[in-house]
DRENFIDO-320305 format. One record per residue (C-alpha): x, y, z negated. Coordinates in pm, 1 decimal. Layout:
// DRENFIDO-320305
+----------+----------+----------+
|        X |        Y |        Z |
+----------+----------+----------+
|        X |        Y |        Z |
...
+----------+----------+----------+
END
This chain:
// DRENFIDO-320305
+----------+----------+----------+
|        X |        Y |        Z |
+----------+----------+----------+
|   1755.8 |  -1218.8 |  -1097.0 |
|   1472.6 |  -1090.6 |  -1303.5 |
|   1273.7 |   -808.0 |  -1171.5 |
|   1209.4 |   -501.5 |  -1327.4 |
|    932.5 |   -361.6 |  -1429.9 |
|    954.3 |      0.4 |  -1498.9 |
|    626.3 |    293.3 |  -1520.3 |
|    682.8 |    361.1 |  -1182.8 |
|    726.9 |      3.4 |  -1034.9 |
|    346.9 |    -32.2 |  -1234.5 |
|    223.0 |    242.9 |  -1079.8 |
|    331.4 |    130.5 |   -718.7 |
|    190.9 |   -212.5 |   -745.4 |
|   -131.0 |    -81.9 |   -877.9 |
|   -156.6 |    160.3 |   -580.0 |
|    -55.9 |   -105.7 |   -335.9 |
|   -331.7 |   -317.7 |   -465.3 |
|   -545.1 |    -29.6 |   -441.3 |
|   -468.3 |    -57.8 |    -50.9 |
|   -249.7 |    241.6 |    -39.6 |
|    -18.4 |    185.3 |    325.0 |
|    386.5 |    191.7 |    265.7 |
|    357.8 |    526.6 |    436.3 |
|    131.1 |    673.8 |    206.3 |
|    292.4 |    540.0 |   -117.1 |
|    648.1 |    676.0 |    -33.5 |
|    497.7 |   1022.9 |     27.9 |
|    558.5 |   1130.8 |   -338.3 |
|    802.3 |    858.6 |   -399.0 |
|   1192.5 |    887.5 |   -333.0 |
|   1158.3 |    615.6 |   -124.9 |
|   1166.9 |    506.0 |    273.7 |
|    949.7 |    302.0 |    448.4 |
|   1139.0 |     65.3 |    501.5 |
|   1247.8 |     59.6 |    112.7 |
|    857.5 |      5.4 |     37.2 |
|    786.4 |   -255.4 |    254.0 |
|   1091.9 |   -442.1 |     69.5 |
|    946.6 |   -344.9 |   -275.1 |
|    586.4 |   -490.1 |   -110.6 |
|    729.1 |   -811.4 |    -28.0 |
|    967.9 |   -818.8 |   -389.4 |
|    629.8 |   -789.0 |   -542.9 |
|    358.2 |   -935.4 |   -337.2 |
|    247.8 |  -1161.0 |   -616.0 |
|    200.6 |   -922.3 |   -892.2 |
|      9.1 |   -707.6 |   -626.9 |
|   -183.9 |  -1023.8 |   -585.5 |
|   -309.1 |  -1033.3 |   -938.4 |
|   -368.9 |   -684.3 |   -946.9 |
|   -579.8 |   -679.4 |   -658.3 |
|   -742.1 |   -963.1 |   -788.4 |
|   -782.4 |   -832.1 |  -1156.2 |
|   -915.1 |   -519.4 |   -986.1 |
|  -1221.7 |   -724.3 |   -785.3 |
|  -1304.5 |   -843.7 |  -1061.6 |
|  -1353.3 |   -564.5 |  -1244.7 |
|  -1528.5 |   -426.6 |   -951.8 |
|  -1278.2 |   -106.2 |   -893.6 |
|  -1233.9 |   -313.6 |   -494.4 |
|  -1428.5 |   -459.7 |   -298.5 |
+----------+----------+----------+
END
């Protein structure tokens, strides 16, 4: 199944890789915990990238 990638599924993986915890990324979100932590593991490699595109523009440490 491919995944989709919508604005706001680009906008959670960038604030995931920004080190934002499920429970603070669901707070504006109409999502659950538990819902996040699934979209976290769906997604764990693009957050990957991100985190590691972000490094090395030094936005992260």
């Amino acid at each position: 199944m491919e995944k989709q990638y919508t604005e706001l599924t680009m906008e959670l993986i960038k604030a995931l890789a920004y080190g934002l915890t499920d429970e603070e990324a669901v707070e504006d979100e109409d999502m659950t915990v538990e819902e996040m932590k699934q979209f976290r593991l769906e997604y764990a490699e693009e957050i990957a990238e991100r985190v590691e595109e972000l490094k090395g523009a030094g936005f992260i440490d």
